[in-house]
VOGU-3710 file (C-alpha; in Angstrom, 3 decimals, decimal comma):
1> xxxxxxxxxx> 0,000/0,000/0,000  1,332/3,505/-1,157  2,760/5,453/2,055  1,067/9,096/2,145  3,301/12,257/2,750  3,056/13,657/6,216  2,102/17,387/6,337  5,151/18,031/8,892  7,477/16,190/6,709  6,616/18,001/3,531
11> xxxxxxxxxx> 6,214/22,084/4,595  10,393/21,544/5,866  11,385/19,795/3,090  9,356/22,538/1,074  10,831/25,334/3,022  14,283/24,165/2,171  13,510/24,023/-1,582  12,211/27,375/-1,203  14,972/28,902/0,189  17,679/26,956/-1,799
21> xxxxxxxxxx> 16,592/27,862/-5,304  15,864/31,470/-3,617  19,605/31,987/-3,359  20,124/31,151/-6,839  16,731/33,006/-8,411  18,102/36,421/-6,588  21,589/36,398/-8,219  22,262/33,845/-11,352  20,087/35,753/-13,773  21,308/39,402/-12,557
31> xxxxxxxxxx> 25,097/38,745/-12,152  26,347/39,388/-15,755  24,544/42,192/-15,811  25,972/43,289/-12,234  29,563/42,725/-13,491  28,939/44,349/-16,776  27,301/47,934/-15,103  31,026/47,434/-12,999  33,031/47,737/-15,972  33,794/43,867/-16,344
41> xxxxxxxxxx> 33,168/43,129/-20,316  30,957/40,703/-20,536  33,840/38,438/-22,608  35,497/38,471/-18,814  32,380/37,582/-16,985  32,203/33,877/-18,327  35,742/33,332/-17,440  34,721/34,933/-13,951  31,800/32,654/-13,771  33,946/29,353/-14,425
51> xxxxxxxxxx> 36,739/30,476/-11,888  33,421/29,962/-9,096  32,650/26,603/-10,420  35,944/25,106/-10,206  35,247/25,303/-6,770  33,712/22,086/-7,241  36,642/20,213/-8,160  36,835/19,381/-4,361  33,546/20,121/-3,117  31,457/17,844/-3,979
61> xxxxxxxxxx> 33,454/14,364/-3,988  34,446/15,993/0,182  30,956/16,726/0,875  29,846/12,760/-0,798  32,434/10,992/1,852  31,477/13,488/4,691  27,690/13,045/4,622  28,017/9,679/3,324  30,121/8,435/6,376  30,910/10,930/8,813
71> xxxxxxxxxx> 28,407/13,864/9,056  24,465/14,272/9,156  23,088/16,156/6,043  21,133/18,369/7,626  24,366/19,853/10,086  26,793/20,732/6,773  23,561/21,702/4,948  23,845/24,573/7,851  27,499/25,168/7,989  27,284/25,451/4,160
81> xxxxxxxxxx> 24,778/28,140/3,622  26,569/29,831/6,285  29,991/30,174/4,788  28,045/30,997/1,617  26,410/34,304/3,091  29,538/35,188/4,403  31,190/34,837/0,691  28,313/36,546/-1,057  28,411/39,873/1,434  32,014/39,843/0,635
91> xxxxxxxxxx> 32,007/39,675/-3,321  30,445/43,258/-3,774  33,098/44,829/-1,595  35,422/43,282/-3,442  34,224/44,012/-6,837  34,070/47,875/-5,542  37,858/47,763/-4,887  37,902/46,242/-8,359  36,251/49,253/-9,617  38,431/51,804/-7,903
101> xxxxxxxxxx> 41,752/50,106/-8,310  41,382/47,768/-11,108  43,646/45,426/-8,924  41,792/43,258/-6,360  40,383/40,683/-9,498  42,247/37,959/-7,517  40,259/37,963/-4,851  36,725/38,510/-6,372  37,851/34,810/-8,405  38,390/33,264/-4,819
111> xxxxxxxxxx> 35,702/34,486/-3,698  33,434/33,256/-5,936  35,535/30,142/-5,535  35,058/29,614/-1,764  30,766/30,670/-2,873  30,543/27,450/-4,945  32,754/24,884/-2,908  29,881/26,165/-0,286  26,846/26,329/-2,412  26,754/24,280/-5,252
121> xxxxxxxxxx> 27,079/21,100/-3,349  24,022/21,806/-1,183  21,784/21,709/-4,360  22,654/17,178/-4,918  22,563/17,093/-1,039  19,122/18,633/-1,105  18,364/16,455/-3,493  19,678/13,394/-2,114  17,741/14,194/1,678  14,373/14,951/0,119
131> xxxxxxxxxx> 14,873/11,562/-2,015  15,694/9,521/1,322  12,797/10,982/3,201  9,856/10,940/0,829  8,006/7,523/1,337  7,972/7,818/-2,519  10,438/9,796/-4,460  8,856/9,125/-7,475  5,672/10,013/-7,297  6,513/12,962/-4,295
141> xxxxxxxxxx> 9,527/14,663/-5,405  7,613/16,905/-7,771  5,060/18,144/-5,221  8,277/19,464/-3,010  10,376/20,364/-5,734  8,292/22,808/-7,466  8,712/25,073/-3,633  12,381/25,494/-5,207  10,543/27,183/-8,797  8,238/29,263/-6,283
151> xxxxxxxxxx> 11,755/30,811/-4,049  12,884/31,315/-7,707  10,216/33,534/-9,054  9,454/35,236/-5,733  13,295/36,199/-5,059  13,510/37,263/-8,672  10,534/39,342/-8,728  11,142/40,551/-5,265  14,865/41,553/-6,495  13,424/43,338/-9,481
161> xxxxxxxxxx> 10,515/45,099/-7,198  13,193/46,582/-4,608  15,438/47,352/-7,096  13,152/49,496/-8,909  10,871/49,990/-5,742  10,529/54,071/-6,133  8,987/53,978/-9,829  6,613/51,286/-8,543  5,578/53,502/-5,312  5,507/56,207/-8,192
171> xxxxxxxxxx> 2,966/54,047/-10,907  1,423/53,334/-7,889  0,376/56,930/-6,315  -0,309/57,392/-10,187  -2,675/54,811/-11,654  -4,095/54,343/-8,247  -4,555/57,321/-5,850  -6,618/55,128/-3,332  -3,084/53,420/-2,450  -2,077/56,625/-1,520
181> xxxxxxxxxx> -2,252/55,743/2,413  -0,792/52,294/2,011  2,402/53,753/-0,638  3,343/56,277/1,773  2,844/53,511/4,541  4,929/51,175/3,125  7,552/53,746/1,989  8,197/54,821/6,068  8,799/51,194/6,605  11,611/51,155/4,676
191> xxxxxxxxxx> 12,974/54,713/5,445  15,811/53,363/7,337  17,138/50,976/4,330  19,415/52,856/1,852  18,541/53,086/-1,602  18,516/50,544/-3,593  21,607/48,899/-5,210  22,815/46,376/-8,124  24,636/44,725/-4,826  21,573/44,405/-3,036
201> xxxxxxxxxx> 21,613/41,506/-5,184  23,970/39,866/-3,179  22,592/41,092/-0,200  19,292/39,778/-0,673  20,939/36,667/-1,928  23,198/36,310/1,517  20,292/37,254/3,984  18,517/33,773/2,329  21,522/31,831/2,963  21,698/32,891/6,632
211> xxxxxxxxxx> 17,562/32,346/6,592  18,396/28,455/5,025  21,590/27,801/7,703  19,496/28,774/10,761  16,112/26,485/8,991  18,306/23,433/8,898  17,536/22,473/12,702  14,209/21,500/11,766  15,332/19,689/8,696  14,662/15,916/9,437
221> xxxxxxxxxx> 17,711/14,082/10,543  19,366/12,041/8,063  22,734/10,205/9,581  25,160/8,928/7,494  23,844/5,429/5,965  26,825/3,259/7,277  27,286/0,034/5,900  30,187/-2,364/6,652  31,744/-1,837/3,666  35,011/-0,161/3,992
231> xxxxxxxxxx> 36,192/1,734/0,459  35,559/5,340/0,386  32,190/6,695/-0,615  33,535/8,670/-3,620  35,259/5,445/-5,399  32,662/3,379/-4,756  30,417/5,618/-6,816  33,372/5,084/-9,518  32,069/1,443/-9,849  29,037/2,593/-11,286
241> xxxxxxxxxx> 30,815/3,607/-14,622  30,500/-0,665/-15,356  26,709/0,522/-16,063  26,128/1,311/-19,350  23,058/3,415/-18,932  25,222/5,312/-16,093  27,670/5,921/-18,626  25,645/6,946/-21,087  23,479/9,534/-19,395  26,729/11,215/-17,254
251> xxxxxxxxxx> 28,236/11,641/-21,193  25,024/12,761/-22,315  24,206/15,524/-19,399  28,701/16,578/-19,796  28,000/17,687/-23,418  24,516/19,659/-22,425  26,800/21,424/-19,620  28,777/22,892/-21,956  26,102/24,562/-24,023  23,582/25,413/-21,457
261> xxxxxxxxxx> 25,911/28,305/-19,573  25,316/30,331/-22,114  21,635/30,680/-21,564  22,050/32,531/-18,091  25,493/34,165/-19,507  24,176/36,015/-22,385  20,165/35,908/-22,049  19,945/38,706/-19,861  22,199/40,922/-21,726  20,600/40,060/-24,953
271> xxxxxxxxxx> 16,778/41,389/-23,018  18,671/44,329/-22,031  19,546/45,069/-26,081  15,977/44,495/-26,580  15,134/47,635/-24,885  14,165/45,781/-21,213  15,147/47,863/-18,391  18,193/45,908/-16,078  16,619/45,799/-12,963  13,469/44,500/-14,284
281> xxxxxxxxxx> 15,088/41,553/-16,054  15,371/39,197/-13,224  11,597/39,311/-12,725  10,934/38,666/-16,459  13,759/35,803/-16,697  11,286/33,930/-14,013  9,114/33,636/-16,654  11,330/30,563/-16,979  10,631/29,077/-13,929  6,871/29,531/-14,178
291> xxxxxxxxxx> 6,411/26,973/-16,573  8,541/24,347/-14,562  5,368/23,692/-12,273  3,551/21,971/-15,076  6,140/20,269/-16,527  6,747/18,931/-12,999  3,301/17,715/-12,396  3,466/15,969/-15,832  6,973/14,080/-15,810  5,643/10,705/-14,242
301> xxxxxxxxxx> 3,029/10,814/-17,008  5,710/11,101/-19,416  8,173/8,698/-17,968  5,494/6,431/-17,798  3,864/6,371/-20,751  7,116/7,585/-23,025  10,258/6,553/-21,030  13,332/7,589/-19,932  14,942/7,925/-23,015  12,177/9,702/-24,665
311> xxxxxxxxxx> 11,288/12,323/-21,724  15,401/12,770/-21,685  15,472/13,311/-25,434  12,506/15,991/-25,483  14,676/18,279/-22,564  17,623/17,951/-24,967  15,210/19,487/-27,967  14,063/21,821/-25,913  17,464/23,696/-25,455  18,070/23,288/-29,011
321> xxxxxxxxxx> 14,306/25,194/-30,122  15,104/27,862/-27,454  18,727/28,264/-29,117  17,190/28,652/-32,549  14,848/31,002/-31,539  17,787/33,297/-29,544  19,755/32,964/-32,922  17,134/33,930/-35,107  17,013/37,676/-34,222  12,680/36,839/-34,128
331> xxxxxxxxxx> 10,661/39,473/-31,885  10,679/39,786/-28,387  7,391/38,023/-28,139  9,363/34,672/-29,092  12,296/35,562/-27,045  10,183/35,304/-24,395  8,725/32,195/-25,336  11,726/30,402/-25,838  12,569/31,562/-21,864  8,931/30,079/-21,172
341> xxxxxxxxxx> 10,690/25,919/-22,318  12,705/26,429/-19,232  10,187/24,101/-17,423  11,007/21,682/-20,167  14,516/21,972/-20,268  15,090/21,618/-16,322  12,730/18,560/-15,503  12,934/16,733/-18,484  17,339/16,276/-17,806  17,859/17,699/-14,033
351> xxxxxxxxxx> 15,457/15,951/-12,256  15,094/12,799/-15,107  18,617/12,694/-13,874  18,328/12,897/-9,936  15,181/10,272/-10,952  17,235/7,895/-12,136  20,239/8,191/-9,971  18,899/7,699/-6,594  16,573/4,572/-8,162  20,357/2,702/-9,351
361> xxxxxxxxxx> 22,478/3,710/-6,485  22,710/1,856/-3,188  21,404/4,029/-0,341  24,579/4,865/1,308  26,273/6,274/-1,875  23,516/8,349/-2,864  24,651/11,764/-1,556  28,139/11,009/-3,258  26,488/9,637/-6,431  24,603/12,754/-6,808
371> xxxxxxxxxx> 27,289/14,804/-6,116  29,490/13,116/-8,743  26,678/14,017/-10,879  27,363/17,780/-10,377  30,826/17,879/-9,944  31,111/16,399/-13,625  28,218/18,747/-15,190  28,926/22,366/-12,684  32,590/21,706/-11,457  33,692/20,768/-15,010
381> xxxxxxxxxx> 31,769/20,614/-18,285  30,201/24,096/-17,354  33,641/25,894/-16,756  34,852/24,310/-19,751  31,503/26,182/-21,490  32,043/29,419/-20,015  35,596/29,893/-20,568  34,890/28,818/-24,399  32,389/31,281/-24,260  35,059/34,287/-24,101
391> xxxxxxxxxx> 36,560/33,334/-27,245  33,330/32,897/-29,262  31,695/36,347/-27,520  34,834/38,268/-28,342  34,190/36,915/-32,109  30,531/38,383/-32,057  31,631/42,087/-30,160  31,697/45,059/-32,530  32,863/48,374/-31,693  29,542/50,940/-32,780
401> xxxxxxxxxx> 29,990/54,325/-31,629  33,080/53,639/-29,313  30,834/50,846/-27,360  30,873/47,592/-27,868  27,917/45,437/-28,297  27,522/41,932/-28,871  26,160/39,806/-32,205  23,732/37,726/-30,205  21,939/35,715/-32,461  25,411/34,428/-33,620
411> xxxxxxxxxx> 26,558/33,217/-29,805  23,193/31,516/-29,992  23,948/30,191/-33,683  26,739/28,462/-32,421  25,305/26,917/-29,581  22,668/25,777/-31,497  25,240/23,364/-34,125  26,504/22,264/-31,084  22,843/21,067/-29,731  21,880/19,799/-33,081
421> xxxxxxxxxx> 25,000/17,054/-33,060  24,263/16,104/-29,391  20,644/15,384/-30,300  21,383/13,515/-33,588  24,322/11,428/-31,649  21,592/10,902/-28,475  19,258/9,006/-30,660  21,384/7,147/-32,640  23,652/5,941/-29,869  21,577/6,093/-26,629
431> xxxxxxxxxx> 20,012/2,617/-25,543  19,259/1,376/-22,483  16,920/-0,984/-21,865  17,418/-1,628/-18,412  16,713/2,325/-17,399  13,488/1,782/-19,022  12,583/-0,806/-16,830  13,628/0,820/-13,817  11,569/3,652/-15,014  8,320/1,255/-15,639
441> xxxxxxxxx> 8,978/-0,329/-12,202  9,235/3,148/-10,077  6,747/5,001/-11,940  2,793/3,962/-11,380  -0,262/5,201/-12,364  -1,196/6,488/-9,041  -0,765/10,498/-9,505  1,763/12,736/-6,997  0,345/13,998/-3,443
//
């Protein structure tokens, strides 16, 4: 008999997905602009973005052995998100030096270093708690999950609200004067608070870390899973590799890594050449997340009644329509609608992924197995992306009236070649029939809670 999700089980686990994908909806879509309005050319800012991800080299294979053997989840879950807000109140000072001096580029690089060996992790150890906790992962995780796409879309509307907070008190008082009261209310609530700043970004951003660190005492506990076998967490996750279908979709998801960075790397910019004011584009970039709610209510459908290999394969198209449409120069109106297949291009390969993972790997390698899974995709494959993206943006930057601007649809062209050889190669070459069953034996009809 199906077990049923417990109400005081699911609002933490919700509350953490809330506040982790918060963090990242407040500052991933707003940082190249950040760096740009700082006088960091947006050729540099890949480079810059890479530099933070190699801090995963380490990370995530450490944090794998730690909560594997040593540690409880929910206890470096805190410390993490800690040293994280620390990092991310720090990287605005330093970029202000930057400014000023032009000489303290070192240290905004380890900065952003020390962010991701702290963050990044947390995401597959998330992942890997909800999965042991849920009674049934496959038919629950969406139901939790999607509280990460609602932190996403409030933080990133909320960012874009304070950030332009005095022309929305001023449409306000003007389209409707019987707000009057509660506009000049709300505006002597905030009279103490400075004015609003690109580096309230990371402020924001920092004060939801500290919010997550402090939440994790009433995450559920979750204990190493000990066994009596005596190798290492991290190599015994290298045994996998014998597993063809392992093999296959780790190769798969390295080769999307490298393509997807530029989609949060140049996006934005590209809005802002489409006449889109700066601080509103992080609340129109969640336009993104607001279709991942649907696509998460419908991926057991899909797995069941398509398979793995199919509901993988339509994520991977996806990225490759949304690339098309960024290359070919079409209206705004499409632009936007190619950011609305985000919900697509998330479920159907992150969380296919995570799916699929935590079904194959033995319980007390699952925190290491799914941070394998990001170290190879985030600490490698998408550092390897952005720092090819210099290169190829440098190619597309003309000089027009002693400024330079950037030849999006051909960044996007390019990506888009690359996308079309992955797909052709990822039907041709992908088969796995024994993901498919473990698909048709986790996945019922019974619909999520």
């Amino acid at each position: 008999m199906r077990q049923r999700l417990r109400w005081t089980l699911r609002w933490r686990l919700s509350v953490l997905w809330l506040l982790e994908w918060g963090i990242t909806g407040t500052l991933l879509t707003y940082l190249s602009l950040y760096f740009e309005e700082n006088q960091l050319p947006l050729s540099d800012v890949g480079p810059l973005m890479a530099t933070g991800a190699l801090g995963l080299w380490v990370a995530p294979l450490v944090v794998g052995q730690i909560c594997d053997r040593w540690m409880s989840a929910e206890r470096y879950l805190a410390i993490a998100h800690f040293v994280g807000g620390v990092a991310l109140l720090a990287i605005p000072v330093a970029v202000n030096v930057y400014r000023e001096t032009q000489s303290s580029y070192p240290i905004i690089l380890a900065l952003f270093g020390l962010y991701a060996a702290a963050y990044v992790p947390t995401v597959a150890l998330a992942t890997a708690l909800t999965f042991r906790h849920l009674p049934d992962p496959k038919l629950q995780f969406g139901g939790v999950r999607v509280w990460g796409t609602i932190g996403w879309v409030l933080a990133g509307i909320g960012l874009s609200l304070w950030l332009e907070r005095r022309d929305v008190e001023a449409w306000m008082r003007t389209q409707h004067p019987e707000w009057n009261d509660a506009v000049a209310a709300m505006s002597r609530l905030f009279h103490w608070a400075p004015a609003p700043s690109s580096r309230d970004a990371f402020r924001i951003a920092a004060m939801l870390s500290f919010t997550l660190s402090t939440f994790c005492i009433f995450l559920p506990h979750t204990p190493p899973a000990r066994t009596a076998r005596a190798r290492a967490a991290p190599l015994q996750v290298l045994t996998m590799f014998r597993k063809r279908s392992f093999g296959q979709l780790i190769v798969a998801s390295f080769a999307l890594a490298l393509v997807i960075p530029l989609y949060n790397l140049a996006v934005p910019p590209l809005l802002k050449q489409y006449g889109f004011r700066q601080d509103w584009i992080p609340a129109v970039m969640t336009i993104g997340q607001l279709s991942e709610p649907p696509a998460l209510l419908l991926l057991s459908v899909g797995l069941r009644r398509f398979g793995l290999k199919f509901t993988f394969g339509l994520g991977v198209a996806a990225w490759l329509v949304r690339y098309l449409i960024f290359a070919s120069g079409a209206p705004y109106q499409w632009v936007l609608a190619g950011i609305a297949l985000h919900g697509i291009c998330h479920v159907c390969l992150i969380i296919v992924i995570q799916l699929y993972l935590d079904a194959e790997c033995p319980a007390d390698l699952r925190n290491s197995v799914q941070n394998l899974f990001a170290f190879l995709t985030l600490g490698v494959a998408m550092p390897i992306g952005l720092l090819l993206s210099q290169p190829l943006i440098r190619l597309c930057t003309t000089v027009v009236d002693g400024r330079s601007v950037v030849n999006f649809p051909l960044v996007f062209l390019a990506g888009s070649i690359v996308l079309t050889g992955l797909m052709i190669a990822y039907w041709w070459w992908f088969q796995s029939p024994r993901m498919e069953a473990v698909v048709a034996e986790s996945v019922t009809t019974t619909q999520p809670d």
